[in-house]
C-alpha positions in Angstrom: 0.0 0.0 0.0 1.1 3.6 -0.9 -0.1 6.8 1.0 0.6 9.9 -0.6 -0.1 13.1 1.4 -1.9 15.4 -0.4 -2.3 18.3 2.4 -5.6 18.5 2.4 -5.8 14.5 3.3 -4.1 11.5 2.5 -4.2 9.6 -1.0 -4.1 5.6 -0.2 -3.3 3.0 -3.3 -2.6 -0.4 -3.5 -3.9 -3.8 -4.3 -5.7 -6.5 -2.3 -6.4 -10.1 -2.5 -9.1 -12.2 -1.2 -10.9 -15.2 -1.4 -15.0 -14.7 -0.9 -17.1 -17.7 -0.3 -20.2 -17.3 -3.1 -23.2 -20.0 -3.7 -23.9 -21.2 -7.3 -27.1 -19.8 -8.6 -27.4 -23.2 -10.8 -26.4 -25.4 -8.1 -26.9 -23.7 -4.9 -23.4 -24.7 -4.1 -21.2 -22.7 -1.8 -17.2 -22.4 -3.2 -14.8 -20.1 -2.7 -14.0 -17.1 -5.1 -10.8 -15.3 -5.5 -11.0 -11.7 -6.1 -8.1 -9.7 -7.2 -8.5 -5.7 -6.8 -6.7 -2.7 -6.1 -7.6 0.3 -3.8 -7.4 3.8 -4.8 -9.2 6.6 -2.1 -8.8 9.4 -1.0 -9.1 9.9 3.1 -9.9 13.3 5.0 -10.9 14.7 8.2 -14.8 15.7 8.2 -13.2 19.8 7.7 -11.3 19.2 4.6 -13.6 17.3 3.0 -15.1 20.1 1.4 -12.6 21.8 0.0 -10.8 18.9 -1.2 -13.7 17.9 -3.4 -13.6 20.9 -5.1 -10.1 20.2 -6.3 -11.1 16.7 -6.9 -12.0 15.3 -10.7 -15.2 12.5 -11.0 -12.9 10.2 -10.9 -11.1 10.8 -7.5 -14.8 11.5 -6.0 -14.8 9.3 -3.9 -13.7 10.1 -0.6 -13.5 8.5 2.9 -13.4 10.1 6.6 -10.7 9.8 8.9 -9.9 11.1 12.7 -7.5 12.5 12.0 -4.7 9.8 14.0 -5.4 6.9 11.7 -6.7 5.6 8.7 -8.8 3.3 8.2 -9.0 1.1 5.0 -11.8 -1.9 6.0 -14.4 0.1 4.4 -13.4 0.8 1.0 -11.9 -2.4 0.7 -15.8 -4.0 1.6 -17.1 -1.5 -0.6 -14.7 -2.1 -3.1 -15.1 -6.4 -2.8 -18.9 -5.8 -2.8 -18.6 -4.2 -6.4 -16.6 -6.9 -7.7 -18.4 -9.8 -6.8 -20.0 -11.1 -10.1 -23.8 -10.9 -10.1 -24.5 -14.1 -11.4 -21.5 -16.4 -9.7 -21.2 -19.9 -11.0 -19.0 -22.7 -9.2 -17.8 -23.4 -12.6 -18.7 -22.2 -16.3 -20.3 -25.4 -17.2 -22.3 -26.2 -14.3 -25.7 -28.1 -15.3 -27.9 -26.7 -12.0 -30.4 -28.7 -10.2 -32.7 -31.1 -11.5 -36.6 -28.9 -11.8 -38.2 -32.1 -10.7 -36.7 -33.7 -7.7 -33.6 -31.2 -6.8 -30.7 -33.4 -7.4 -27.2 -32.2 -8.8 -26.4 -32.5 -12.2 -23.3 -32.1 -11.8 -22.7 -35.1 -9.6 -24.9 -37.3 -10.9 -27.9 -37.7 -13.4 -31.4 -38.7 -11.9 -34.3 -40.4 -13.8 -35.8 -37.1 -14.4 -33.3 -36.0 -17.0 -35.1 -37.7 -19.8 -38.9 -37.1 -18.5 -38.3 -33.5 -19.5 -38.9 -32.3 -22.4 -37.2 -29.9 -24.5 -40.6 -28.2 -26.0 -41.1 -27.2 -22.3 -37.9 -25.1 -22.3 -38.2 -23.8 -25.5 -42.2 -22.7 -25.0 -40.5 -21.0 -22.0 -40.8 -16.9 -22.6 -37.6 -16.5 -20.3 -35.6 -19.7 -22.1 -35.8 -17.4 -25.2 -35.2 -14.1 -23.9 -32.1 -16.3 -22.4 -31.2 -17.3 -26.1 -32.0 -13.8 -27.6 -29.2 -12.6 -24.8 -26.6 -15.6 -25.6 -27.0 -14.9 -29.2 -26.1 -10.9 -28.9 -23.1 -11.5 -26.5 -21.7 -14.0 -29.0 -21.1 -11.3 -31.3 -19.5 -8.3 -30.2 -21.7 -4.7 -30.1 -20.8 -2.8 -33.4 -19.8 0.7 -31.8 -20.3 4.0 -34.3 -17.9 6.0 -33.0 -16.6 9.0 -35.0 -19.7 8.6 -37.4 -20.7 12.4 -38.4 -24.3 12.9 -39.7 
């Protein structure tokens, strides 16, 4: 960790890493996550922290209190971990979920359900094709028109 004083507070940088334990929203399984990030705030006392932000760009906005003896860093570092913590976490990118019928793990082992369900079931399924729609437009990457004039 670095700490550059800026006279008006204290600029803190560095990196962190740490492992989070996340459950599989296929599965329901809980497994551990490593997240690798880096800090990069900006600490000062409750007085300065008004006319620091005026010398502050949008990206150095965001600023944290200190007492004035010691800094703190648990706080941006939870803020920071909570931000990087995928919304959808899977235990692994292939996982096959839960059977629909009597709960079992796919991934473990196949139950006699797996054949009783049909595929017209998914497919009749409004959100199984919004689900294809989305896999189909992230498979190809967004065309971008920059620097078009009219």
């Amino acid at each position: 960790i670095e700490i550059e004083n800026l006279g008006m507070g204290f600029k803190v940088k560095g990196n962190y890493r740490v492992t989070v334990e996340l459950q599989c929203r296929r599965c329901l399984i809980l497994f551990p996550y490593e997240l690798n990030s880096e800090i990069d705030e900006i600490y000062t006392t409750q007085k300065e922290r008004y006319m620091i932000k005026k010398l502050l760009t949008m990206n150095e906005l965001s600023t944290f209190n200190f007492n004035g003896e010691e800094i703190n860093i648990k706080e941006s570092i939870r803020q920071n971990i909570i931000v990087s913590i995928p919304p959808y976490p899977l235990c692994k990118i292939d996982c096959k979920g839960l059977c629909p019928i009597c709960g079992k793990n796919w991934n473990y082992d196949e139950c006699e359900h797996l054949n009783e369900i049909d595929q017209n079931e998914f497919e009749e399924n409004p959100f199984y094709k919004i689900y294809l729609n989305l896999m189909q437009k992230n498979a190809k990457p967004p065309e971008r028109n920059i620097n078009k004039k009219k």
